[in-house]
Structure formats: C-alpha cells, structure tokens
LOVO-711295 format. One record per residue: x, y, z of N, C-alpha, C in turn; residue in one letter. Coordinates in steps of 0.2 Angstrom, whole numbers, plus 2048, in hexadecimal, padded with zeros to 3 digits. Example, Ala and Ser with C-alpha at 12.3 -4.5 7.8 and 13.67 -1.06 7.14 Angstrom:
BEGIN
8427E482783E7EA8278427F0827A;8407F58238447FB824840800827S;
REM end
This chain:
BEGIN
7E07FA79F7DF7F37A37D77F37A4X;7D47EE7A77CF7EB7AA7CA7F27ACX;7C77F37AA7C17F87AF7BF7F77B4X;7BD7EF7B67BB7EA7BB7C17EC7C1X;7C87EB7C07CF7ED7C57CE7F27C7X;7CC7F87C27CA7FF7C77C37FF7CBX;7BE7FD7CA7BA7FB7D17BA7F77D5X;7C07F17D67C27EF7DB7C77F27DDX;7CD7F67DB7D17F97DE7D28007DAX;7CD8057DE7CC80C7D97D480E7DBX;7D580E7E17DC8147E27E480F7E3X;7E480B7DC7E78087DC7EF80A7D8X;7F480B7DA7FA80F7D67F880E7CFX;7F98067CE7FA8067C87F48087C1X;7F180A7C47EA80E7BE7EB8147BBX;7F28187BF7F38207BE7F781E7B9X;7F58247B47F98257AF80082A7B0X;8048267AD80B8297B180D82D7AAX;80982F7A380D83079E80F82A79BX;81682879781982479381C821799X;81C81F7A081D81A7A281A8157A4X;81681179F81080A7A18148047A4X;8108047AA8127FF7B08137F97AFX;80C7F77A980C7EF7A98107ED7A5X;8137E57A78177E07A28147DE79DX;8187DE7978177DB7908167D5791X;8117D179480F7CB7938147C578DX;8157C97888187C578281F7C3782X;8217C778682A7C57898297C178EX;8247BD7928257BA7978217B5797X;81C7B27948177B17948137AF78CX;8167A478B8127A478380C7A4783X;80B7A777C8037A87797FE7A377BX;80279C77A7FC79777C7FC795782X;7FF7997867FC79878E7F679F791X;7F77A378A7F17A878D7EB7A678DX;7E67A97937E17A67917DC7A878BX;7DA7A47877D67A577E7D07A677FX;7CC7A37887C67A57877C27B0789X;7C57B27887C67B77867C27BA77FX;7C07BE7817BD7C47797C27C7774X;7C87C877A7CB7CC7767D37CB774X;7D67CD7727DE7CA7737E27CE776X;7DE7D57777E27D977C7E17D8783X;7D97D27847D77D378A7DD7CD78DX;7DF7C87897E17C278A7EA7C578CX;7EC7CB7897F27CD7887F07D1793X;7EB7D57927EC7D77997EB7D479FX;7E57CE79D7E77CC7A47EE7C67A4X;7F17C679F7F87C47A37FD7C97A2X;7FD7CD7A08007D47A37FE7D67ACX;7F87D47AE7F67D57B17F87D17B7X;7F97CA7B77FC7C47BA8037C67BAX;8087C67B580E7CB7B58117CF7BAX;80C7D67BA80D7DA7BF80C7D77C7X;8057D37C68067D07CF80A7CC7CFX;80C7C87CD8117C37CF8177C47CDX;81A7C87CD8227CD7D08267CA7C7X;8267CD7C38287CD7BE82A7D47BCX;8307D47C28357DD7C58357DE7BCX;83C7D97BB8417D87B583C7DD7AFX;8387DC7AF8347DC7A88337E47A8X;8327E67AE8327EE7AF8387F27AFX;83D7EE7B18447F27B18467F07A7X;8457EF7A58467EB79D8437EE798X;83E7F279D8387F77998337F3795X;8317EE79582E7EB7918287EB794X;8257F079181E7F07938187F178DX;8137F078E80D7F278980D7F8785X;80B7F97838097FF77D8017FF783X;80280577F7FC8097817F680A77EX;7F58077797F08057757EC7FD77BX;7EF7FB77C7EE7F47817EB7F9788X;7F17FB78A7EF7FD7937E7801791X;7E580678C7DF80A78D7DB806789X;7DA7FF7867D67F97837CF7F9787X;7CA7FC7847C37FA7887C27F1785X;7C27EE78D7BE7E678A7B77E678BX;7B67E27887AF7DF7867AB7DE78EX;7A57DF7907A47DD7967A57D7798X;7A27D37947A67CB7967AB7CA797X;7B07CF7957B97CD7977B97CF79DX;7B77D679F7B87D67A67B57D37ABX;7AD7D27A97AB7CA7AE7B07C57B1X;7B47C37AA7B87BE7A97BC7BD7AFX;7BF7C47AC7C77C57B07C37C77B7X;7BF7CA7BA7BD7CA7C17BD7C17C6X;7B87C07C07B77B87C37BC7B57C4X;7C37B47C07C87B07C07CD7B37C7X;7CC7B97C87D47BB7CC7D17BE7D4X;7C97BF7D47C87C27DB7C27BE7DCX;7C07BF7E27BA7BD7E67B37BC7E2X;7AE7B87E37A87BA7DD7A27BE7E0X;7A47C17E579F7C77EB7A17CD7E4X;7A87CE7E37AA7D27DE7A67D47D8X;7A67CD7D67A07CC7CF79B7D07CFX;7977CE7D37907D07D67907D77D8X;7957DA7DD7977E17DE7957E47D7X;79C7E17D479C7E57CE7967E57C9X;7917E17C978D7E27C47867E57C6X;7847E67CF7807ED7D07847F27D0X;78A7F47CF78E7F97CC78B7FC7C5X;78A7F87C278C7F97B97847F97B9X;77E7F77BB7787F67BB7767FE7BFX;77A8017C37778067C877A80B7C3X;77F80C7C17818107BD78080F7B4X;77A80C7B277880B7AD7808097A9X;7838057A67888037A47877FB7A1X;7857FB79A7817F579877E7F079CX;7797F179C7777EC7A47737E67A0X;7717E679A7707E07997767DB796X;77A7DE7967817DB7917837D879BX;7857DD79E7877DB7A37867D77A8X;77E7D47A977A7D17AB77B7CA7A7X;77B7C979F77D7C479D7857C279DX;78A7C679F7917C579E7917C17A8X;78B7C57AC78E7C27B378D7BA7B1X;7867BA7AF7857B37B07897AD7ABX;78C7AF7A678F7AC7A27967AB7A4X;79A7B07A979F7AC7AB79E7AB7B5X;7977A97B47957A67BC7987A07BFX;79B79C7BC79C7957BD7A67957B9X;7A879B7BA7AF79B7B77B279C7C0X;7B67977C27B97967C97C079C7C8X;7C079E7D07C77A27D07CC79F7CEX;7D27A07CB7DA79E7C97DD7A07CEX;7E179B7D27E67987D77EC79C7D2X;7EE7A07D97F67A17D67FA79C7D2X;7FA7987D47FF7937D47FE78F7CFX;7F67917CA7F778F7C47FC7937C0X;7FD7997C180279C7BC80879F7BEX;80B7967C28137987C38187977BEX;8137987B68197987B181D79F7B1X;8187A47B581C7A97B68227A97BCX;8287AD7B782D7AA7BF82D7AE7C2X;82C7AF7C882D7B47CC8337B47CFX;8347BC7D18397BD7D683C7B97D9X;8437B87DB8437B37DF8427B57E7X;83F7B17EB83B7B17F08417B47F7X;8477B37F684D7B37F98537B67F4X;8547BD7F585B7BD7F38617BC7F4X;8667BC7EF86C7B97F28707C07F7X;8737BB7FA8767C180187C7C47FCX;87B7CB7FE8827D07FB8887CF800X;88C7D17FB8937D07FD8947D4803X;8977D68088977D880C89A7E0809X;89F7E08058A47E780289D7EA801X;8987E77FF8947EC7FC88F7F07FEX;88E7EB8058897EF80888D7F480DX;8947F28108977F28178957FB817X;897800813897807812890808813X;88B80581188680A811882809818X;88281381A87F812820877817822X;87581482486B81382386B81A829X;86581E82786482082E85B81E82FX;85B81C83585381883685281E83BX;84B81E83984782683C84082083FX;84082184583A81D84983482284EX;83182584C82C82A84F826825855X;82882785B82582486081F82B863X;81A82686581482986B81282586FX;81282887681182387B81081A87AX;81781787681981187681F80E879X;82181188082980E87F829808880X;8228028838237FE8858247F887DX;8217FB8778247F887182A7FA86DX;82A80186E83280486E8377FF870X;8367FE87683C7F887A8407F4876X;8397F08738397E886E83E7E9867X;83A7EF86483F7F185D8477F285EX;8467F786484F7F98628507F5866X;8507EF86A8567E986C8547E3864X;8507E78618507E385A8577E7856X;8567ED85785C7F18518617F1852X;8627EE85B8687EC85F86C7E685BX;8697E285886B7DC85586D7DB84FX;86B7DF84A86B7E08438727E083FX;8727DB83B8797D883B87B7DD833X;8797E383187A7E883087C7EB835X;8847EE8368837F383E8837FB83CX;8847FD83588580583387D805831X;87E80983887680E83787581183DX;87281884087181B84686881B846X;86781D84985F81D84A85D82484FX;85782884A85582D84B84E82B84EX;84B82E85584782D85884383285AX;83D83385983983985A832836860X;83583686483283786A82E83D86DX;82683C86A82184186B81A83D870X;81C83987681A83687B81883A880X;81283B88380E84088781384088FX;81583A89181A838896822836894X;82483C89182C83B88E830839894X;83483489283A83189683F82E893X;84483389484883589084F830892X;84E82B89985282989B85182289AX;84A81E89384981B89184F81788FX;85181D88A85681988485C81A886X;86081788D86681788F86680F88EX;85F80B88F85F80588D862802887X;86580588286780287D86D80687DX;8717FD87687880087587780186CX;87680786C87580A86187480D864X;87881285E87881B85E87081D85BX;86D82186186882386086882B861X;86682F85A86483585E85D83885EX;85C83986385483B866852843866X;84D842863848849862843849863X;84284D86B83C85086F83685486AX;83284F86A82B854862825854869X;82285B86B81E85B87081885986CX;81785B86780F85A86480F855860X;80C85086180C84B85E80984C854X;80D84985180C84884A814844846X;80F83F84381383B84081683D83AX;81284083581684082F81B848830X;81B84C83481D85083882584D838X;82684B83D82B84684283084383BX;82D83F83683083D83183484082EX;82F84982C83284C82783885282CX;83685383483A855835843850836X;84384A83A84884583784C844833X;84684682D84C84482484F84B825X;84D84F827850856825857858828X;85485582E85B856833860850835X;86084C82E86784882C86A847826X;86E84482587284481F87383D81BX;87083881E87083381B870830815X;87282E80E86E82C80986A827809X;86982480E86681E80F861820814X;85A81F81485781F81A85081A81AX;85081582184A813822846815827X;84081582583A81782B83881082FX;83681183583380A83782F80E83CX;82B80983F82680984482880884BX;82580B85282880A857823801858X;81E80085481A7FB85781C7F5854X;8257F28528267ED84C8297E8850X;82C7E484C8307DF8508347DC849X;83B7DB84683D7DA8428427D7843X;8457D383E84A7CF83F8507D183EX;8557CE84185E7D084285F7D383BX;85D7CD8358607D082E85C7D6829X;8567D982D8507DD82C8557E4827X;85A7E782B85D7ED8248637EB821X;8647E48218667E081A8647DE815X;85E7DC8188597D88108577DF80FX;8547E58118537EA80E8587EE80AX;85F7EF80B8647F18078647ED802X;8667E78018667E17FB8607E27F8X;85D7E47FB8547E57F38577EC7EFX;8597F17F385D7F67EE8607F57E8X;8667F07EC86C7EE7E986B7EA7E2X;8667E47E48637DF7E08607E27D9X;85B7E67DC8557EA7D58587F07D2X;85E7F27D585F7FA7D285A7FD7D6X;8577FE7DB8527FF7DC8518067E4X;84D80B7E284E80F7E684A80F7EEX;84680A7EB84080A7F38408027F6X;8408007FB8407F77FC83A7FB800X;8337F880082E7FA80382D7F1807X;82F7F180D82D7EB8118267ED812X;8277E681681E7E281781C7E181CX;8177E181F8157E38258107DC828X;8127DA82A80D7D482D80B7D5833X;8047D48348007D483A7FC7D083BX;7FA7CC8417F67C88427EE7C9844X;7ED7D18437E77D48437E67D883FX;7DF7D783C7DC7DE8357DD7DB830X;7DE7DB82A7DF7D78257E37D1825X;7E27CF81E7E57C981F7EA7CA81BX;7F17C681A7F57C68167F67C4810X;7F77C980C7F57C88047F97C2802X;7F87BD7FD7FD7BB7FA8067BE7F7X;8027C17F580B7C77F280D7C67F6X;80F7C77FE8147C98008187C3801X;8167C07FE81B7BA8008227B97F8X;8227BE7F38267BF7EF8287C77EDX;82E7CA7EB8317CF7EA82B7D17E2X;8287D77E38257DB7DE8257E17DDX;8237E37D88227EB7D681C7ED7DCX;81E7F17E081A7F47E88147F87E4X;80D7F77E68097FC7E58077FE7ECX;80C7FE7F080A8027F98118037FCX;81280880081780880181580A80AX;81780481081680881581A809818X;81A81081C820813820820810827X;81E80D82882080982E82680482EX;82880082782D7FC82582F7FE81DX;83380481E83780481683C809816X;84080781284880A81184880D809X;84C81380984B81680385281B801X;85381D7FC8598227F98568277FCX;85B82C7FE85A8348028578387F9X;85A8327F48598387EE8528397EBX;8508357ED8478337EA84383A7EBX;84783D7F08428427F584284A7F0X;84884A7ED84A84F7E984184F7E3X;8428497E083B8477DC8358487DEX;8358457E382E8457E682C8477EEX;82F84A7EF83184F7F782D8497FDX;82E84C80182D84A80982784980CX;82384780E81E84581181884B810X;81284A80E80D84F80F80A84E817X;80A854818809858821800858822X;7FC85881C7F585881C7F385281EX;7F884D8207F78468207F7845828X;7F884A82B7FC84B8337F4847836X;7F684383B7EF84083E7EA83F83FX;7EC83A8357E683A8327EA83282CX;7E782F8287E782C8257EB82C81CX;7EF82681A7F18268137F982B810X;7FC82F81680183181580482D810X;80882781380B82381180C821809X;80282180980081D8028028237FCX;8018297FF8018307FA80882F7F9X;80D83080081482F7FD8178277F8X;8158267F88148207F38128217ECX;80C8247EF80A8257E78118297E2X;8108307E58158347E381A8317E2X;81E82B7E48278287E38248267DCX;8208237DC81C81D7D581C8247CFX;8198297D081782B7C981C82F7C7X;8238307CD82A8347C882E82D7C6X;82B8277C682F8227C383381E7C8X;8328217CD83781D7D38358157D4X;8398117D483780A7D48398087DCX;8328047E08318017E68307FB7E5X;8337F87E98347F07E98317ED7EEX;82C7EA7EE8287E77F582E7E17F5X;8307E17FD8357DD7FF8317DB806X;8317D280382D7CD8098347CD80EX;8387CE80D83E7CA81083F7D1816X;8407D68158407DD81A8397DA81EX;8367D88208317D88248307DA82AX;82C7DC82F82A7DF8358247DB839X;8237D983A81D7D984081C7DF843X;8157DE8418117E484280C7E4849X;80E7E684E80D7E68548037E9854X;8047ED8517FE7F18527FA7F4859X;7FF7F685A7FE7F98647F57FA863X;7F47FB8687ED7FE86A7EF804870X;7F480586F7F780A8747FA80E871X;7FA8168727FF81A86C7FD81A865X;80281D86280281E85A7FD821858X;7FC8218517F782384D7F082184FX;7EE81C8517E98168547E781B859X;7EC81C85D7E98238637E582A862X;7E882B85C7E88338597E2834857X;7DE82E8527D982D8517D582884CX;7D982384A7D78208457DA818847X;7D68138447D980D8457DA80B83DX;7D680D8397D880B8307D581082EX;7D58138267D38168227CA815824X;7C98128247BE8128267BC81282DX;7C28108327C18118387C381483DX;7BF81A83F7C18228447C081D84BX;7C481E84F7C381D8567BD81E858X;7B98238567B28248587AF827853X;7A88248567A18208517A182884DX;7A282D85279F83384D7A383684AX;7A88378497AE8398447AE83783DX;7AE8388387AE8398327B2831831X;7AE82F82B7AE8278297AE829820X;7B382881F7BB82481F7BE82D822X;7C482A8257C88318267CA838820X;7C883D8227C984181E7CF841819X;7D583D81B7D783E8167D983A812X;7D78358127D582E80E7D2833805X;7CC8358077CA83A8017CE83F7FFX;7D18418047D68478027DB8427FBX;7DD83D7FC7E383A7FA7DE8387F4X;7D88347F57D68317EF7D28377EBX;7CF83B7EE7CF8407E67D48437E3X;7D98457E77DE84A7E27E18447DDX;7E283E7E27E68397D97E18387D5X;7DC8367D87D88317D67D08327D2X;7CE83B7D57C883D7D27C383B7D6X;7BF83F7D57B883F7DB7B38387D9X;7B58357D27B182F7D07B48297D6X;7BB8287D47BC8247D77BC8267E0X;7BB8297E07BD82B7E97B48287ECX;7AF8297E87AA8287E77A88207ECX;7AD81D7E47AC8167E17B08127E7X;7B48157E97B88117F07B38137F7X;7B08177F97AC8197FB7A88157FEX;7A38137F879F80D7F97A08067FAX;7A88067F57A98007F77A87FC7FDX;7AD8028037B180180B7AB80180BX;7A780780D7A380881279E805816X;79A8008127957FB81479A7F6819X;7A27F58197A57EE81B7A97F2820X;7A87F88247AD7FB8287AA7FC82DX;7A37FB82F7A07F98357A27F483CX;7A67F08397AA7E983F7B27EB83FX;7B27E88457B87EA84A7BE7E9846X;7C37EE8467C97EF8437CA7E7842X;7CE7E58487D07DD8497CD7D8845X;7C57D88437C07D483F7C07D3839X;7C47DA8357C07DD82F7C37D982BX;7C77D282B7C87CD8247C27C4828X;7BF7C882E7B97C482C7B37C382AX;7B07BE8267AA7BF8227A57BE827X;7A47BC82A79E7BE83079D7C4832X;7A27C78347A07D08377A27D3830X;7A47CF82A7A27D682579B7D6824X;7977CE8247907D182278C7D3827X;78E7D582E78A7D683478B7DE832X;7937E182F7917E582D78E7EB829X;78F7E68247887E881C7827E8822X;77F7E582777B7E48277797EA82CX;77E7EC82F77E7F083177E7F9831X;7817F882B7827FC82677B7FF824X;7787F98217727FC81E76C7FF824X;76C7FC8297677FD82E768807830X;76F80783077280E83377581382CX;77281382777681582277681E821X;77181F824771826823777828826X;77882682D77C82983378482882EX;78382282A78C82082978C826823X;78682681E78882981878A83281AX;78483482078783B82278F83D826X;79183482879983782A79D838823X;79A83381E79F83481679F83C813X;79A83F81479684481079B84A816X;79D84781C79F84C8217A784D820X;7AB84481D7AF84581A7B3848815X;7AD84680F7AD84B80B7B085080CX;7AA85680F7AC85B8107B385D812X;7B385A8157BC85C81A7C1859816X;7C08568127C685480E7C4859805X;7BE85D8057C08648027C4867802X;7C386980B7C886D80E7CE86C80CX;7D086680D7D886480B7D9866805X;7D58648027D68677F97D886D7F8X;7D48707FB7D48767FA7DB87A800X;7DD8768027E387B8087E9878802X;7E98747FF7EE86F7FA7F486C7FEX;7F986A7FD7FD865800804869806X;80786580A80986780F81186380DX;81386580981986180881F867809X;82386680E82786C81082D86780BX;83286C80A83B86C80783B86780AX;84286480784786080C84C863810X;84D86980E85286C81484D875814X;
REM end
C-alpha cells in the first residue's frame, strides 16, 4: 500500500505482513472500474486506494470471502505523485507538508517530491459520503433470536483502584442488562478497601482482594481463575446501556467472528473518529470495552505483564489476536461512555496517554509505547512516530484535538526541545530494557 499511510500511521495493524493473509479488499468485487479514481499514475495506485476506502468503510464480507489483493498490488511502489495524491484526497493537508519535509530531510527524491506537493496542492479532501457506493455494514444489527443467545454465559472481569464512586454507576448499569447470564469478576486493588461496598448490588459478583495495584496483572489473574467461554473486559470508569452484552454477543453471532471490539466515547481528548459510527474490520482493540472467545487465548495467550503500569498493553494484545488470523469487529453498537476519572486507574499510576506522563520529568512518550512500537514495528518506524507525537504532546490531555494548543505546542516544543528530546532518548533507553527482559505473558492456567 501507500508509503505516505505508513508515515501517518507508522504502528498501524494493518502494514504487518501477516504472511499469505492480505488484509486488504479486492477492490474489483465491490467497486466498478469507472468509479475509480483515473487521475492516478498508476492502475495499481487507483486499485489501492479503493482497497483502501473498502477496508475503512466496513466492507467485513469481502474479508470473510477471502477476496483479497495479490500481493504484487499490496508491495506496489507508487509514483510520488500518487502518494501526494492519495494523502491530499483522505487526510488533512498539515499532512502533505509534514510529509514532504519528511522525504526532503531524509533525502527521498526531493525534486520529484517538491513538484508532486505542489501539483496536487489545489486537490480538496474527499467527504466520505462521496464513496457511499460502498455498502457498508449495516449500522444496526438485526436482534438474534432469543434460543440463541439465551445459553451463552459471559464472564465480565472489572479491575478497580480507588474508584468505587464510578464502580457504583456501571454495576447498577450490569444491574439492568437485558442479557441476565453472566457473573462479574472484580479485582478490587483500592488503597481503602471496602468490602461492604458491594452488598449494594443485586448480580452475582465475585471479588478479589489484589494489594498491589496492576492492571494487566488483575486481568490475567481473572481469566485464569474462571471457566467461561465467553469473556468481557470492561472498565470501572464506563456507563453502558441496558442492551450493552447483547449487541456485543450478536456481533459474534452476526460475523462468525471471534472479538467484538466496542467503542469507547468520551467527551475529553480526542475527537471521535468517523468509523465508529459503522461495524468494521478493528485496527484497535480496547480493554476497557470488549467481549471475546476464551479460545483466541490458546493462539495468542494473555495479556503482556511488561505492560503493567505503563502504556499500549491493550494495543499489543491486539496486535497479536490480528497476526494469528483472529478476526475483531469494531462494534459501534456495544458502546460505553468513557468516564475518564481523574481519580484512580492507570491516570493515577502514572500516565494520562501514550506522550503524556503525570509529570514533566518522566520519560515522554512512556516507556513502553517503544517497547511495543519497536518489537512490531522496527526502530525506523518507532523513530518515525516519535517525531510525529512529540512536538504536539506539550497541551493538556483534555485539549489535545485543539488546534490552538496544538500550535502553542509545537511552539513550545521548539523553545524547550532539548529537555523533551532528552526524555525521548531516556525512554528509549528503558524500553531497551524491555527488549532485552522480552515479554511477560504467563499460561492460561
């Protein structure tokens, strides 16, 4: 694909070579000739980027059908201009310009490059909703029959720290769930345990006392010590509707599919992507809202423990469900509100996002953001995201999808750069270490 899509999105699932299973849709089964775009160099380019529209706009079918690219297409070098093309048309034009001190800085035809910016300068970005010849997913499942779901019973594992006042909210939410077979495992690791908390609710809960706080810990001890085929994870900081682990089982049901990877909405920190408002092929999978087969774990085992109070667990175990073939369904319909406490949680422990440590002098991005982006992804691309984040990760958690504090940031950025680059240089190092300890993925029993 695009060269251009790995500089905007270097640690993106889909750039891994999984072997002989290529991710992208055959454009030519869904999609006629003369709606692709011709102004293109090349016919492979005009074939990828609607391959490439395909994959984002939920075109499941096509991957379950096998009909995918050859692989002559997916490793197709385009022309610079094609990639201009394709950048200009699908992302922001800050993008363009990024990328083409990119390809200037690292010597990468810079007069071809230079002429390709400017020649597709004046190409506007493409509205999704010009290419609703694509049919997507449908937006709303149909409701499963009751026979079918009525037997299968979920176990839902909730790992709390000092939250019980958003604890409260969820389980008089799981109180309501019009799913009623499931019990709920609670790993209560709160500095002021109180244990006579959960006499408040009526669901079978059973609770586990963890003194030392750790999240992906808590998880992997949970899965170990149940039987369920069925399990979801959720967050103590969510709010989810009545029908929340029914739309999640129906995405199984519906796709053959082994992960429904819910969607997490919040009104602080980024903004919400389009995608989520249709059923697609997941390139993220978060544990704070997802339901999965106990069998996946045999494949791709259990949570990495390096990840313990620190950043991208989630994303690693994702990665890894993706490259043994396990198919995850980003399901809009499972949704949560995402409370995002400022109290408790991981937020507490030391991190508010992947570039932002609670405190100024702690290593920027967290150690193990590199940990995760070299070992998939090679020290180029760990590099290449680096630079990206780093200049726009100076303003406030809550700010970071405003363009006013992201240029306060750049600008900030550059006045202080020595100080930010020596935390990069400092996380580096420490996510050597991890490299070199290698991975913490205990058994499942």
């Amino acid at each position: 694909m695009f060269a251009s899509l790995k500089f905007i999105k270097p640690l993106w699932y889909f750039h891994l070579d999984c072997g002989e299973n290529v991710i992208w849709p055959d454009s030519k089964h869904i999609m006629p000739s003369q709606k692709m775009d011709s102004g293109y160099d090349s016919t492979e380019s005009m074939i990828s980027e609607a391959s490439y529209i395909a994959l984002t706009n939920g075109c499941i079918k096509e991957f379950q059908n096998k009909k995918s690219l050859c692989r002559d297409i997916v490793d197709f070098k385009h022309s610079v201009y094609d990639e201009f093309r394709f950048m200009r048309k699908f992302f922001s034009p800050f993008w363009s310009f990024g990328y083409l001190l990119y390809r200037i800085i690292t010597l990468q035809s810079v007069t071809k490059s230079i002429i390709a910016f400017i020649n597709t300068f004046f190409i506007k970005r493409v509205d999704d909703v010009h290419y609703n010849i694509f049919s997507k997913t449908e937006l709303t499942l149909k409701k499963p029959h009751k026979r079918i779901l009525s037997k299968t019973k979920v176990r839902i594992i909730i790992p709390t720290y000092n939250r019980y006042n958003v604890l409260y909210n969820v389980l008089k939410d799981l109180e309501k769930q019009t799913h009623p077979y499931f019990c709920i495992t609670i790993i209560d690791q709160s500095e002021e345990y109180n244990k006579e908390f959960y006499k408040n609710f009526n669901i079978p809960i059973d609770l586990v006392r963890q003194k030392v706080p750790g999240l992906w810990r808590a998880r992997n001890n949970a899965i170990k010590n149940t039987t369920e085929n069925v399990i979801a994870l959720l967050d103590d900081d969510s709010r989810i509707g009545n029908d929340w682990l029914i739309k999640h089982l129906n995405c199984l049901r519906y796709f053959s599919a082994e992960i429904s990877a819910g969607i997490s909405l919040s009104k602080m920190g980024s903004k919400i992507p389009p995608n989520y408002n249709f059923y697609r092929l997941s390139d993220q999978i978060d544990t704070g809202n997802v339901l999965f087969n106990r069998g996946i774990l045999k494949n791709c085992g259990l949570f990495d423990e390096q990840f313990e109070g620190m950043r991208m667990g989630d994303a690693e175990f994702g990665l890894r469900a993706y490259r043994n073939g396990i198919i995850s369904i980003s399901n809009p319909e499972a949704y949560r509100m995402h409370l995002k406490s400022s109290i408790g949680g991981l937020r507490q422990l030391g991190s508010w996002d992947a570039f932002r440590p609670t405190n100024f002098f702690k290593p920027r991005p967290i150690p193990s953001v590199l940990y995760y982006a070299r070992k998939y992804f090679g020290n180029y691309n760990a590099l290449v995201f680096i630079l990206i984040n780093l200049p726009l990760s100076l303003s406030k958690y809550s700010k970071k999808s405003d363009y006013i504090y992201a240029f306060l940031s750049f600008l900030l950025f550059l006045l202080i750069s020595p100080i930010i680059l020596f935390q990069a240089f400092n996380s580096w190092n420490l996510s050597s270490n991890l490299l070199s300890d290698g991975h913490k993925i205990p058994d499942e029993k």
